[in-house]
Structure formats: structure tokens, C-alpha cells
C-alpha positions in Angstrom: 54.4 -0.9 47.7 52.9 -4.1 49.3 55.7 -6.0 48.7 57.9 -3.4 50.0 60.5 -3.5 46.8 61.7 -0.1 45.9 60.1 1.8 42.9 61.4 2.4 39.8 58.5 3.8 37.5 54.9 3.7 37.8 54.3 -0.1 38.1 56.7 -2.2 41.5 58.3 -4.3 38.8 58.4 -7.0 41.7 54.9 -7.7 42.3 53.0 -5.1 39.5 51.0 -2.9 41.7 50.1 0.5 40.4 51.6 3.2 42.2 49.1 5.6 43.6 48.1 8.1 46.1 47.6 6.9 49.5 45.3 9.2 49.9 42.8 9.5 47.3 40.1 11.6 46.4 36.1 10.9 45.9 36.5 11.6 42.4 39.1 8.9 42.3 37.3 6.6 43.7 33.8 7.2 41.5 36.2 6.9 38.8 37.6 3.3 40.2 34.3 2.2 40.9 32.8 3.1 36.7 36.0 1.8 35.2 35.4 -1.5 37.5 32.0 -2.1 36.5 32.2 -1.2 32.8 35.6 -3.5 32.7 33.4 -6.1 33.7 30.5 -5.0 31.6 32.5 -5.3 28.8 34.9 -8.9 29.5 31.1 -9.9 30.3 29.4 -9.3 27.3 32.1 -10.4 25.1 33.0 -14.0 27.0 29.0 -14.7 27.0 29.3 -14.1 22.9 32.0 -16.5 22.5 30.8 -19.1 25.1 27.0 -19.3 23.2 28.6 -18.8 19.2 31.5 -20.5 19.7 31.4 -23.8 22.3 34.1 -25.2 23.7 36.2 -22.2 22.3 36.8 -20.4 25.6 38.1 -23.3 27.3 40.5 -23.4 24.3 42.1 -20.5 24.4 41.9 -20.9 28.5 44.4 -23.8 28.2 46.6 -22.3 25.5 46.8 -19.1 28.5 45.1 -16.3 26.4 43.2 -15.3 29.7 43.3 -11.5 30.0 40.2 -10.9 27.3 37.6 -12.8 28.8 36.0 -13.0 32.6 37.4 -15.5 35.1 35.2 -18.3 34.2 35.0 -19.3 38.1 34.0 -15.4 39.0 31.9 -16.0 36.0 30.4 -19.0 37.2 29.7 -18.0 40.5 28.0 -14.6 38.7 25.7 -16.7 36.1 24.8 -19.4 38.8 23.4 -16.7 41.3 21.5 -14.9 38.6 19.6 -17.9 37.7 18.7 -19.4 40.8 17.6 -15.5 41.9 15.5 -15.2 38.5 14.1 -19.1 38.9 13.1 -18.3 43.0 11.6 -15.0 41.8 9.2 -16.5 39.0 8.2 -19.3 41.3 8.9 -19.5 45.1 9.8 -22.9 46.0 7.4 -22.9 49.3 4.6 -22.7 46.6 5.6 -25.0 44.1 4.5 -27.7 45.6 2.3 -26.2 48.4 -1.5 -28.1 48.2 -3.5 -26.0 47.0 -6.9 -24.4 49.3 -7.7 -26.9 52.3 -7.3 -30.6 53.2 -10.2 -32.6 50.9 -13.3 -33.1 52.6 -16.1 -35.4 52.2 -19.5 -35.6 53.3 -21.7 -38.8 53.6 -23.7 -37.9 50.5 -20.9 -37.3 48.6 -19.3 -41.1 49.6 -22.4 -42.5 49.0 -22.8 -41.2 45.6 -19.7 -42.3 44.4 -20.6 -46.1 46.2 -23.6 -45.7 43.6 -21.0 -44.7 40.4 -18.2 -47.3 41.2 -21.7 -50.1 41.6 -22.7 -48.9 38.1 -19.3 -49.4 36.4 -18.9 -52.5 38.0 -22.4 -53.7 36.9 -20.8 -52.9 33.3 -17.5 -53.6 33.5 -15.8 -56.7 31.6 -11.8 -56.7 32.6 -10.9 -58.8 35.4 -8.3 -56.5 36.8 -10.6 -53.1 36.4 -13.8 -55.6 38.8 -10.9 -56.4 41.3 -10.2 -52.7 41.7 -14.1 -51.8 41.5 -14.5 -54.6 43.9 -11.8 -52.9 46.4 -13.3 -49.5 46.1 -16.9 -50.5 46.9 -15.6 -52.5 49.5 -14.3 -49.5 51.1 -16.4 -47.1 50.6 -19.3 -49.3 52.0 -17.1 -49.8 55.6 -16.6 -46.1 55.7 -20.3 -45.3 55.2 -21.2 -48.2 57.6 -18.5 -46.7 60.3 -20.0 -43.0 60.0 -23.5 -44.1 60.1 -22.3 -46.1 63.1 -20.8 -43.3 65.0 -22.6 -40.2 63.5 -25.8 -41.6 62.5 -27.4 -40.5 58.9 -25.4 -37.0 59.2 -25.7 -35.1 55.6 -23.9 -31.6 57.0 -20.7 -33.1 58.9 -17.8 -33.4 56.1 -14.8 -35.7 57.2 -11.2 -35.5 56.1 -9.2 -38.4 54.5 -7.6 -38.5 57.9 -10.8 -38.9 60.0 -11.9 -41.7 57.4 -8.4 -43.8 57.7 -9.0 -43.4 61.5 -12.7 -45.1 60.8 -11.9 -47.1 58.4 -8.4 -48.4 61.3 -11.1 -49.0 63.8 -13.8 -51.3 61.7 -10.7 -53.4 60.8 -9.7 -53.3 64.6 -13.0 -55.1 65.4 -13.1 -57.1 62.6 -9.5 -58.5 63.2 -11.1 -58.8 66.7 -13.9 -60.8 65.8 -11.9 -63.2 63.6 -10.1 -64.6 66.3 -6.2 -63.2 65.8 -4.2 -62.8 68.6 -3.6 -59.5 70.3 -0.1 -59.7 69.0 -1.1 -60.4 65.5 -4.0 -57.2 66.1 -1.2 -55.0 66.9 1.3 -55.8 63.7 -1.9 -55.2 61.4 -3.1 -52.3 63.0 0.9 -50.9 63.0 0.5 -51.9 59.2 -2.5 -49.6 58.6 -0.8 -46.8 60.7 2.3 -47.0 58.6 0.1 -46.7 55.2 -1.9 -43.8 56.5 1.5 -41.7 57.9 4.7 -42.0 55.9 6.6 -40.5 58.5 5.8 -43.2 61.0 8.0 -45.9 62.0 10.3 -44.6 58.7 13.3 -47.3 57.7 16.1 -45.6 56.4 19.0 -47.6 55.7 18.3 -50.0 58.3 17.9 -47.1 61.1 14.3 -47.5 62.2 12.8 -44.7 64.2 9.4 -46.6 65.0 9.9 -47.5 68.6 10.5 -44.2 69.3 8.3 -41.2 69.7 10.8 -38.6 70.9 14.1 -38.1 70.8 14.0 -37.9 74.5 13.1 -41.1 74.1 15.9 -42.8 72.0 18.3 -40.8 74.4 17.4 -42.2 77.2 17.0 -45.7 75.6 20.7 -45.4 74.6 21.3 -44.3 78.6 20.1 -47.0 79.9 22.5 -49.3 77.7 25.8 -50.5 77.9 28.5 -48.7 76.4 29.0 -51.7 74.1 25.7 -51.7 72.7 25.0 -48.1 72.6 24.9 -46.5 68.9 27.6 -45.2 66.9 28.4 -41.7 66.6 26.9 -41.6 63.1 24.2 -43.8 63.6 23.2 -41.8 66.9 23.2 -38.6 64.6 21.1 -39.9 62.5 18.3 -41.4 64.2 17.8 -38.1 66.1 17.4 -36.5 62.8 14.9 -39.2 61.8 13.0 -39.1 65.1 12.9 -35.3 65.5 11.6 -35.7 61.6 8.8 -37.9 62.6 8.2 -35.7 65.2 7.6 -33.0 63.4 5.5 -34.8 60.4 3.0 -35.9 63.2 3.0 -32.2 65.0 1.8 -30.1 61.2 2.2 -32.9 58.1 1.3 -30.0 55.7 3.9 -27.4 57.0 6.5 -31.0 56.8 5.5 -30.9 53.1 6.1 -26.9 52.5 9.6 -27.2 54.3 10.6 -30.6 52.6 9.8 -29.0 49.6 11.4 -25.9 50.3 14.5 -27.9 51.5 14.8 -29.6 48.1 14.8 -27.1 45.4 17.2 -25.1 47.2 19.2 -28.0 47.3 19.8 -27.5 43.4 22.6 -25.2 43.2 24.3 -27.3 46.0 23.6 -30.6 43.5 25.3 -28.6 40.4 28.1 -27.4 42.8 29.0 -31.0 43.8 28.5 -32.5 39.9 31.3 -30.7 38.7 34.2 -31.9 40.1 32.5 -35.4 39.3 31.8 -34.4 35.7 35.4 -33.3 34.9 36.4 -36.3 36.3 34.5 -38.7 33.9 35.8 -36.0 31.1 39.1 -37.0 32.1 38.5 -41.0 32.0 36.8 -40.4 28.8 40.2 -38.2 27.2 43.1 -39.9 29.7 44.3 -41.1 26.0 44.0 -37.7 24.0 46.7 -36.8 21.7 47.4 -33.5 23.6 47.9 -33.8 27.3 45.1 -32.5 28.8 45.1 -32.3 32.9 41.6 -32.5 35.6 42.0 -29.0 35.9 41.4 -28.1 32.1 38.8 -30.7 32.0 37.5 -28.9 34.8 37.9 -25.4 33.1 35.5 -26.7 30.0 33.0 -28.1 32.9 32.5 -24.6 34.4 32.1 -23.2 30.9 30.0 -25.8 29.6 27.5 -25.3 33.0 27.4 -21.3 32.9 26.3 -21.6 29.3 23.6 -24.1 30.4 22.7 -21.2 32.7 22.6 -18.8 30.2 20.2 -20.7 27.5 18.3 -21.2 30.4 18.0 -18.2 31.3 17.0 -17.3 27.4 14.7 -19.6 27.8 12.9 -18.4 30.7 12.5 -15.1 29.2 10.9 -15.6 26.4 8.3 -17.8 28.8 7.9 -15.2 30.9 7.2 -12.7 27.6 5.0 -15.6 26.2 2.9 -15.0 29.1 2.9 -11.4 28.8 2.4 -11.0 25.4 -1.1 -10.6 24.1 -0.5 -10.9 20.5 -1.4 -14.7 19.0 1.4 -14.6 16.4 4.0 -12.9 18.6 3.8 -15.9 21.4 3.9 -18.3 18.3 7.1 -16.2 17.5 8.4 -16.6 21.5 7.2 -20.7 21.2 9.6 -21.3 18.5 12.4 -19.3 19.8 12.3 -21.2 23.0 12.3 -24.7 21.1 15.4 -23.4 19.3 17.6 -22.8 22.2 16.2 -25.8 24.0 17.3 -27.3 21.1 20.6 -25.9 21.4 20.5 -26.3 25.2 20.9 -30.1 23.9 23.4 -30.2 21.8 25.5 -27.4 23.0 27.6 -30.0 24.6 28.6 -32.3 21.7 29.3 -29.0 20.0 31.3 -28.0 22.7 33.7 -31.1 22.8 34.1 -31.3 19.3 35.4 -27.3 19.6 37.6 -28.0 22.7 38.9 -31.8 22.3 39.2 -31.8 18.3 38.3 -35.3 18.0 36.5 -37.1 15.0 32.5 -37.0 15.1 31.7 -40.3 15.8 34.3 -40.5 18.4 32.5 -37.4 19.8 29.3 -38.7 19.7 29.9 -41.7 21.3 32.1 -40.1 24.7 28.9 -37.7 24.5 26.1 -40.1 24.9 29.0 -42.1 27.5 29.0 -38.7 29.2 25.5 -37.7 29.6 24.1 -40.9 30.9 27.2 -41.1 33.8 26.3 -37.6 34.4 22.5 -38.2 34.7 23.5 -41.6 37.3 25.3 -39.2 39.2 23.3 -36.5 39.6 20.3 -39.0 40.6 22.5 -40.2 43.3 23.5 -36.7 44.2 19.6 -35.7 44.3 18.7 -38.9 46.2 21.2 -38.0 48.7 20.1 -34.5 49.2 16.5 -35.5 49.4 17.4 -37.8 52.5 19.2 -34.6 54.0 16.2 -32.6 53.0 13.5 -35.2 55.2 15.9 -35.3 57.9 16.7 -31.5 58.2 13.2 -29.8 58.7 
């Protein structure tokens, strides 16, 4: 026995372990292995029917200690959160979600000229003040970038310019008309930083008051810091996180579209990690919400009814993705119909699978539910947003 008590019979009536052969063999452990996974199979299937037909039910009998018929809702969790994220990366890879489709746009001069010609027709015709200001702005424009190309390339038809090359035109006509005006060069520089900023994100970004402008490497900002007193060198922190910002920059500048792909890519995988970290914030407002309940309830069983409430969000997800994917699949007009309103039902469920689910666990009155409810979902929502804003940051910084 592990515990090293002395055995009476075929369980150690110290610690419960079954007494077996040291030595065991390969039918006994094919036999281990098939009682495992149908024992799971089996708690599986049967805790998924009573989490989906019977909400808040589980958590229920979870509390009163009835455990031993139904899955581990943490193992369960951990199961049902893996599956989903697997089956949502599979239908749709996150570094194409949001990858830009084909190559950068392109313009040629015929092309800028033509729509000159379209935005001086609707501006012949045009009657709203706001709509002329904006067709004012456009012909504007689009009459210094033809000047510029004209200027530089002469009446080229074949040549096609990105929207980069065109801010870079359109930075240099400003340059010498800020020249001509009269400013000073300092008052040159600020504008043309202006129109640098507005044509690259990435440049000169101001996160909470940590600029990275003045620097273009981290090398840079290193030696910057050297070269200061200890007193006035940056914080620990603060140090960490300009050299994320900078090295971000960097790296933005280097391949903006492979910045995009990985930002991107960064983010949606940053979901699980979002729903990981809600849950110990959603029990807790489950627990300010109920400190007052009739029966005393503790974190940890507010906690419990969280896990169960998010694995069966999971679930009708799942469901839900299914029948979207078999929408797409099937060919038969009223068999997707069928599918369509089969999803709207369990998104409809999906919605108010939690009021059902607090009325079955926390037994109180319906309008007394309803009201902690909508209390519930809107803190939730203000907390996720926070918890997505957060690792959005992380995801810029961390390319």
C-alpha cells in the first residue's frame, strides 16, 4: 500500500487503494485503459444531460456533496474548453481571420483621376453642407495627389502607386507648401511628425503616458537610459515596457502586414486566457449579489456554478457551430431552413440559460432573479471589456 498501513481485505481501509498485483499483465492494463475511458464516457454523457436539461442543477447537488455520478466539473471544464477552442481554430484559423485579403490596393493615375471627375459631379449636385465639406476635402486631395504624380512621374497611365507611396506624395506637397507659407522649421517639423503619425499607427505610439517616438531602437532607449543618472533613469516596469513598445514599433515599420497577422493571431488566442481570468471575477460578483442568501453559500460554490454555467456555454456553442457547419454543407433548401432554426433556438437558450440556471441553483423569486441577472451580465460584460482591453495591449506589445 502507498500509505504503508497493513491490509486487511481487498481495499487499505486507511487510504482506499485497491489492492493489486504489482506486476500486471497487458490484458490488465487494456482492460484498465477501456474501463477508464467508458467510465468517462459514461459520467460524460450523463453530466452534459443534466447541465443542458436541467441548469443550475449540477451545481446543486455539487454543494449538497452528491459528487460521485457526475464528471469533475474542473476536469470537465478543462475538457469542454479545449474542445471548443480546437473545433473554433479548426473552422477558421485566426492568422486568416483577419489576414487582408490578395495584395496592398493600388491605384493608377487614370483611376485617381476618374474618381476626381465622380466626387466633381456629386459635388456639382449635392445640397447638404456637411456631405460638400467632405466632397470639398476629397477633391482637394485627390487633385494634390494627381498634381504630385504628374510632378514627379509625368502623365504616367501604366505605373500604379500604393496608398503608402500617395501619403508619402501627398507628405511632401504639404512639406513645400508649409514651406512656402512662411512657418518656421520647428513648426514644419511638428506638422510633418503630425502627418507621419496619421499615416503609421505604430509610430511615436502613447500608451499610458510611455511614449516610444523619440526612439527608433531599443538600442536606442538603452543607451539613452545609460547615459542618465541613476535618479532619473526609468523604473523597472516602465523600462519593460517601453522596450516592448519600441521593439513593437520596430517591428510595424520592418513588415506592417505580417504586424497585422501576428496582432491578430495574438488576440484571438488570447480568448481562452480572457474566460480563464473572468471566472474567479464572475463568482465573485455572484457572491456580492447572494452574500445575504438564506442558505450560506461560500466563493467556492459560487465558483462551482461559474464553471458549470461556462462549460455549458461551451457546449450550446458548440451545438451551435455544428449545425453552421452542416448548414453549409447541406444542399437541401428546406433542410438548412431546418438547421437556421435550430441554431436560433439554442442561441436562444444560449441566452437565457443563465437566468434559468440561478433560479435552479439559488431558489430565489423571479423578479429577484431577474434583476441580479441583468446586475450580473452587465458587470460581467465591464469586466471582460477590461480584460480584453488589457490583453489587446499585451497582444501589440508582444509580437
Amino acid at each position: 500500500m502507498n500509505c504503508q498501513a497493513t491490509l486487511y481485505g481487498r481495499y487499505c481501509h486507511v487510504c482506499g487503494q485497491e489492492n493489486l498485483e504489482p506486476k500486471e499483465t497487458v490484458w490488465h492494463l487494456v482492460q484498465h485503459f477501456f474501463n477508464d475511458i467508458t467510465h468517462f464516457d459514461g459520467k460524460f454523457f450523463s453530466t452534459v444531460k443534466y447541465l443542458l436539461r436541467k441548469p443550475g442543477f449540477l451545481s446543486a447537488e455539487y454543494v449538497a456533496g452528491r459528487r460521485a455520478s457526475y464528471l469533475n466539473p474542473i476536469r470537465m471544464y478543462v475538457f469542454t474548453s479545449a474542445f471548443f477552442f480546437i473545433v473554433l481554430y479548426s473552422i477558421s484559423k485566426p492568422e486568416d481571420m483577419f489576414k487582408e485579403k490578395g495584395t496592398e490596393r493600388t491605384r493608377a493615375l487614370p483611376q485617381l483621376e476618374k474618381t476626381l471627375g465622380e466626387r466633381q459631379q456629386e459635388l456639382k449636385v449635392t445640397g447638404d453642407a456637411d456631405e460638400r465639406d467632405d466632397l470639398h476635402n476629397s477633391v482637394d486631395h485627390l487633385e494634390m495627389e494627381i498634381r504630385e504624380i504628374k510632378k514627379e512621374y509625368g502623365d504616367t497611365t501604366r505605373r500604379k502607386f500604393t496608398d503608402k507611396e500617395l501619403t508619402g506624395l501627398m507628405i511632401t506637397a504639404l512639406s513645400d507648401s508649409l514651406r512656402e507659407a512662411g512657418l518656421t522649421p520647428a513648426a514644419q517639423s511638428r506638422v510633418k511628425q503630425l502627418l507621419v503619425l496619421a499615416s503609421h499607427p505604430m509610430s511615436g505610439s502613447n500608451l499610458f503616458g510611455l511614449n516610444q517616438g523619440r526612439f527608433n531602437t531599443v538600442g536606442e532607449y538603452d543607451s539613452a537610459e545609460k547615459a542618465l543618472p541613476d535618479s532619473l533613469r526609468d523604473g523597472w516596469l516602465k523600462r519593460t515596457l517601453m522596450r516592448k513598445l519600441i521593439a513593437a514599433g520596430e517591428e510595424y515599420e520592418r513588415d506592417p502586414q505580417r504586424y497585422k497577422e501576428k496582432f491578430w493571431e495574438n488576440w484571438l488566442h488570447s480568448f481562452p486566457k480572457v474566460l480563464f481570468w473572468s471566472l474567479p471575477f464572475f463568482a465573485l460578483i455572484l457572491n456580492i449579489l447572494y452574500f445575504r442568501h438564506k442558505k450560506q453559500i461560500y466563493y467556492v460554490d459560487h465558483g462551482i456554478f461559474t464553471i458549470h454555467f461556462y462549460i455549458a456555454t461551451f457546449l450550446l456553442l458548440l451545438i451551435s457551430m455544428v449545425l453552421s457547419i452542416l448548414t453549409d454543407w447541406i444542399g437541401v433548401h428546406w433542410l438548412q431552413i431546418v438547421t437556421d432554426i435550430l441554431i436560433t433556438v439554442v442561441s436562444i437558450y444560449n441566452f437565457i440559460y443563465l437566468y434559468k440556471a440561478m433560479r435552479g441553483f439559488y431558489k430565489q423569486r423571479r423578479g429577484k432573479t431577474f434583476l441580479k441577472y441583468f446586475i450580473l451580465c452587465w458587470t460581467a460584460f465591464i469586466i471582460n471589456l477590461i480584460l480584453f482591453l488589457i490583453f489587446t495591449i499585451l497582444s501589440a506589445i508582444n509580437i
